[in-house]
C-alpha angles and dihedrals in degrees: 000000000000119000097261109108094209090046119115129189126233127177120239105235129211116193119192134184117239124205114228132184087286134082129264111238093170136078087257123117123202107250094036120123149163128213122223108206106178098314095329114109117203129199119191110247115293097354117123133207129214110247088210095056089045094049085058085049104040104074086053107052097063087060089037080050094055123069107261137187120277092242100040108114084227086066093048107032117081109155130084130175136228109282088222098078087224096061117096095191114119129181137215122213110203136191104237106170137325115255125195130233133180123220092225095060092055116038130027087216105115119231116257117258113265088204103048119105105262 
C-alpha cells in the first residue's frame, strides 16, 4: 500500500465475452470487452456493451475491484453468464493491476479520529 495514511487499493478490472458451444442471441461478440478503472468504465472506441449484460456485472465488479481472501469464491470465480437463458455469451472479469486511490481525492467525508475514544 502506498505511504498515505489515508490511501486505499483497488484492482482495475477487464471483463470479456467468451463465446461458448452455444450460440450468441444477444448484440456481444466474443473478444469484446470494457475496462473498469476506479469507478471509470471504459469502452474501446466504437465498441458497445449490452445494459442488460452490465446490469448482471455490475453488482459484481465493485467486490472483484476490492483484495479479497484466497479462499473467498469472489477471488476465484471470474466468469458470469448472460442474464437471457438463450444466450450462450459468457464474460470473464479479470484482475488486471492495483491501482491506488486517496480518500481525500474521492469523498469530502473526513476520516474518523483514530484517537478518538470509541
Amino acid at each position: 500500500m502506498a505511504s498515505h495514511p489515508d490511501s486505499f487499493e483497488l484492482y482495475d478490472l477487464r471483463v470479456q465475452v467468451l463465446a461458448t458451444s452455444r450460440p450468441m442471441v444477444c448484440s456481444h461478440h466474443a473478444g469484446d470487452f470494457f475496462e473498469l478503472h476506479g469507478e471509470n468504465l471504459i469502452l474501446p472506441p466504437g465498441q458497445s456493451f449490452s445494459i442488460y449484460a452490465l446490469a448482471a456485472l455490475l453488482p459484481l465488479l465493485p467486490a472483484k475491484q476490492r483484495v479479497t481472501h484466497p479462499n473467498d469464491w469472489m477471488t476465484t470465480d471470474a466468469e458470469v453468464a448472460c442474464p437471457d437463458p438463450n444466450c450462450g455469451a459468457r464474460f470473464r472479469i479479470t484482475r488486471t493491476g492495483l491501482r491506488t486511490f486517496r480518500h481525500s481525492e474521492v469523498t469530502t467525508v473526513p476520516l474518523p479520529d483514530p484517537n478518538a475514544p470509541v
